[in-house]
N, C-alpha and C positions, 0 to 999 in steps of 0.2 A: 504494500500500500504506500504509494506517496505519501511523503510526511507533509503534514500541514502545518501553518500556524497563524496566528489571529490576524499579522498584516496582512498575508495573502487573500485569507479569507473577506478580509474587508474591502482590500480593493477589487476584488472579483466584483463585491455587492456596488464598488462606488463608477466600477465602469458601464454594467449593466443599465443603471439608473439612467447612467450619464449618456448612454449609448442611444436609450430608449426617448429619453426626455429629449434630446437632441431630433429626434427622429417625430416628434408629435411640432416641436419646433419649425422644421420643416417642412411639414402638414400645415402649416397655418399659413405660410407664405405659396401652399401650391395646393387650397384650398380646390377639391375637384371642381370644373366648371360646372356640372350640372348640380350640383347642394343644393342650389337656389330651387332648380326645377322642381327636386325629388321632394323638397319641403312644402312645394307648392301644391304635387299631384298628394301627398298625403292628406294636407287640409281638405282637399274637396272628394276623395275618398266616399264610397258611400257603406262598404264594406270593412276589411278589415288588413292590417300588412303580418304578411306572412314572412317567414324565413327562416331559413333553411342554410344549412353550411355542415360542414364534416368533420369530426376529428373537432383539434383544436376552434377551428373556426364555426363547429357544432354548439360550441359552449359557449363562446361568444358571444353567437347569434342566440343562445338564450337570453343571454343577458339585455341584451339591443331590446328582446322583442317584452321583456317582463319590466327594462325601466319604461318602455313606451304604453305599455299598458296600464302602466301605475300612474302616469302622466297625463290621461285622457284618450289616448289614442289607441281603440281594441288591435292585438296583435296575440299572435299566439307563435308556436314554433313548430315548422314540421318536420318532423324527423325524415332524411332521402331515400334513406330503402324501405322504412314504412309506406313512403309516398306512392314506390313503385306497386308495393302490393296493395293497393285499395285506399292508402288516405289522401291520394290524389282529390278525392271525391271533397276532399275538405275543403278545396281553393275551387272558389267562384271568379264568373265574370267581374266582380262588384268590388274585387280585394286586389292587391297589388301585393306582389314577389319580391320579395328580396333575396339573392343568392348571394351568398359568403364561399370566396374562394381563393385563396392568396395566388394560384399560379393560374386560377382558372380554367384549369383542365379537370377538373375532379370530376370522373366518371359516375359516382353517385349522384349527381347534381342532373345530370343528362334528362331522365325522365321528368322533371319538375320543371327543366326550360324548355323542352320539347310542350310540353302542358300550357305553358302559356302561351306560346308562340301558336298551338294549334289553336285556342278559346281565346286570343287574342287582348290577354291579361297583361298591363303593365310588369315591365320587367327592371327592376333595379338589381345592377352587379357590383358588387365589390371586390374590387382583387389590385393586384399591384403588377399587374400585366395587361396591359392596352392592348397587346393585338389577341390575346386569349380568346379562346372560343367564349367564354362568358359574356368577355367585355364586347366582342364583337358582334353580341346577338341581343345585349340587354337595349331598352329605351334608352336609359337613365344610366349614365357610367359614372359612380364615383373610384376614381383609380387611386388608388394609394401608392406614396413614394417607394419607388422601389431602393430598398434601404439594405444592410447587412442585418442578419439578427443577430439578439445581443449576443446570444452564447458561441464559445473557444469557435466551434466545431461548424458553426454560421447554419445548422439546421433546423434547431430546434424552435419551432415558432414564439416568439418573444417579443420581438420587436415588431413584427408585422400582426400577431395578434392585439397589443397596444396599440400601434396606428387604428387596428379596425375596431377596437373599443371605443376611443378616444372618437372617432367618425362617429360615431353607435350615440353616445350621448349626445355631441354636438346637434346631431338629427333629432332627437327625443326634446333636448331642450330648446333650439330651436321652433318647432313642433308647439313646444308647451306655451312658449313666452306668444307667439302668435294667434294663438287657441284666448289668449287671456288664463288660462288654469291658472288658478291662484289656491291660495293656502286650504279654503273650505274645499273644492274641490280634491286634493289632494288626501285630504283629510277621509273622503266618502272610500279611499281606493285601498286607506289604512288605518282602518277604524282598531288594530288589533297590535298590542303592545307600544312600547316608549312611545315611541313617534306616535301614536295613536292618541296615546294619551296628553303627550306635549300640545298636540292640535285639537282638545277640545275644549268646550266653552265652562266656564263657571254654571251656566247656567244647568249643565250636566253633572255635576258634582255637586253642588250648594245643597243645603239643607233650607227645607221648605214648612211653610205655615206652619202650625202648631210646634215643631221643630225651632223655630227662629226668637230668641231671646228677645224680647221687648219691654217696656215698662213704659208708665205716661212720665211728665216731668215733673207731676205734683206726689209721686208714690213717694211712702216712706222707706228711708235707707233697710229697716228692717226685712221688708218687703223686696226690695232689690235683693238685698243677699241671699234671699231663699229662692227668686228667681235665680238668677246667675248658678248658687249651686243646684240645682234640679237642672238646666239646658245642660250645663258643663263645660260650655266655652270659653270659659273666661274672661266673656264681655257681656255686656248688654247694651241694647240700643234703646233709646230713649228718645219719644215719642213725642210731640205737640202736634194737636189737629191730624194725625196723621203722616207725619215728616219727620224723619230722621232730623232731630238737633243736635244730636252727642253718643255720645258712647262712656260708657263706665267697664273698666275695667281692672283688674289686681289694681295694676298699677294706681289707678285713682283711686281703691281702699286702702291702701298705706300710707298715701300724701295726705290723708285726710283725718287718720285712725282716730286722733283726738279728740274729735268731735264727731264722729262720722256717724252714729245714731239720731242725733239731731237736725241729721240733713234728710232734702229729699233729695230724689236721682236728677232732678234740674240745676240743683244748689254743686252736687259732686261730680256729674257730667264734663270731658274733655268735649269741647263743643267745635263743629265743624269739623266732624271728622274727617279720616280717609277712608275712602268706599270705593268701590268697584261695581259696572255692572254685568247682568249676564253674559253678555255679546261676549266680555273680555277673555283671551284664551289662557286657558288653566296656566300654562306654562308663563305668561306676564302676571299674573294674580301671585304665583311665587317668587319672581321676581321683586316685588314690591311687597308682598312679605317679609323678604328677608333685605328690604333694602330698608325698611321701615321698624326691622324687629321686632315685630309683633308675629304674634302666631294665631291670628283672626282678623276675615275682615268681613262687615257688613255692605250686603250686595241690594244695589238701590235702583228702583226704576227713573223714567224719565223725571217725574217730579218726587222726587228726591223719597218715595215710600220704601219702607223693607220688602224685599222681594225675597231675600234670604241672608244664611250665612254661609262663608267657606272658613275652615279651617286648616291650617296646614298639615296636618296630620291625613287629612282628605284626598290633599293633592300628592302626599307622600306614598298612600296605600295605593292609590290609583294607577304610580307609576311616574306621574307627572318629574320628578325631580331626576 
């Protein structure tokens, strides 16, 4: 076994990088002509983008086809030699192809651009060979620099798999920003774990009516303290006509302890508080949580009424942090 040791090992990883990055680098200065096109035939789409690639660029093309799905744009993947035995039937007139192919010869690919070319389906190619049967049969040619890969041996797909990713997102996000998709949308496609839970609203987490700590301004402090302990939040909100004035919480029962049976919750109330409302996404309701040090906040409608409470503890079990 060749002996190794920690410099070598590092600059293997810092040429790689540097090999790779260099090579997306040059991708931005020889952006394929057609991108504009292919962004265009996807918008007006009425079906869905398919794609298909082999081997490395199999896996790839998953990735292309599951960030563009999460993004708004239906896209699924098809496997080539499934395609030849019956899942051909999956791609319609209505959808558009995309083939992943670095040399553009990949003989599994054959049947699937023979498919469109007979039903007369948009064809987008990828590869890093212009005169390739791919590239020479597709509508749509995004050609990638044909570059070294990073590895010793210049075969193992590295660098040309990167180029085709790096294209892969530029198209999805591209795609997205055009579409308008914005955060709620986004949100509908990953309703499930962190990021799910970062993009959703207070108004999905807060604690609701009977739940929600309140008191008028003329209640006696005795009264407040049996409130506050029975909700368990460590605040209450406090009420005139219906409107949020203040908030009493720990903290304003200790600055007060002296006298603090002889007040009401209007006399010991922090008035004007900080509130939030439901619209606001779970993940800024913690942020200002912890930018404000408090660990509750009262969530208020347009005119200023309680509509609920969040606590941080809520937005901790949920995931949100």
């Amino acid at each position: 076994m060749t002996q190794v040791d920690d410099v070598s090992i590092v600059r293997t990883a810092h040429r790689v990088l540097k090999t790779e990055a260099d090579a997306i680098l040059v991708m931005i200065d020889a952006l394929p002509d057609d991108f504009a096109d292919v962004i265009k035939l996807i918008l007006k789409t009425e079906g869905r983008v398919i794609i298909s690639g082999v081997g490395k660029s199999g896996h790839i093309g998953r990735k292309i086809s599951a960030t563009l799905a999460s993004t708004g744009t239906p896209s699924y993947f098809v496997h080539a030699s499934e395609a030849s035995h019956g899942d051909l039937g999956m791609i319609t007139p209505h959808d558009i192809v995309v083939l992943i192919s670095n040399s553009g010869e990949t003989q599994e690919l054959r049947d699937i651009l023979l498919h469109t070319r007979r039903f007369n389906i948009p064809l987008v190619g990828i590869s890093s060979k212009i005169d390739s049967t791919l590239l020479q049969s597709a509508d749509f040619k995004l050609n990638l620099p044909n570059l070294p890969e990073a590895c010793a041996i210049g075969m193992a797909p590295t660098t040309s798999t990167t180029l085709t990713l790096a294209l892969g997102d530029a198209l999805a996000v591209a795609v997205m920003e055009q579409r308008g998709f914005g955060s709620e949308d986004f949100l509908k496609n990953h309703p499930g774990g962190k990021l799910g839970a970062q993009l959703s609203r207070v108004a999905d987490l807060m604690h609701k009516g009977e739940d929600v700590p309140t008191v008028q301004a003329d209640t006696p402090m005795s009264d407040v303290l049996l409130s506050m302990t029975s909700k368990g939040f460590g605040i209450t909100g406090v009420l005139k006509d219906g409107v949020l004035t203040g908030v009493i919480s720990d903290g304003d029962l200790r600055r007060h302890m002296g006298h603090l049976m002889e007040k009401t919750a209007g006399e010991i109330a922090t008035l004007n508080p900080v509130t939030i409302t439901p619209e606001l996404f779970a993940a800024q309701a913690l942020a200002l949580l912890n930018e404000k040090k408090i660990s509750a906040l009262m969530v208020v409608d347009s005119a200023n009424r309680p509509a609920g409470i969040v606590h941080i503890h809520d937005l901790l079990r949920a995931g949100v942090a």
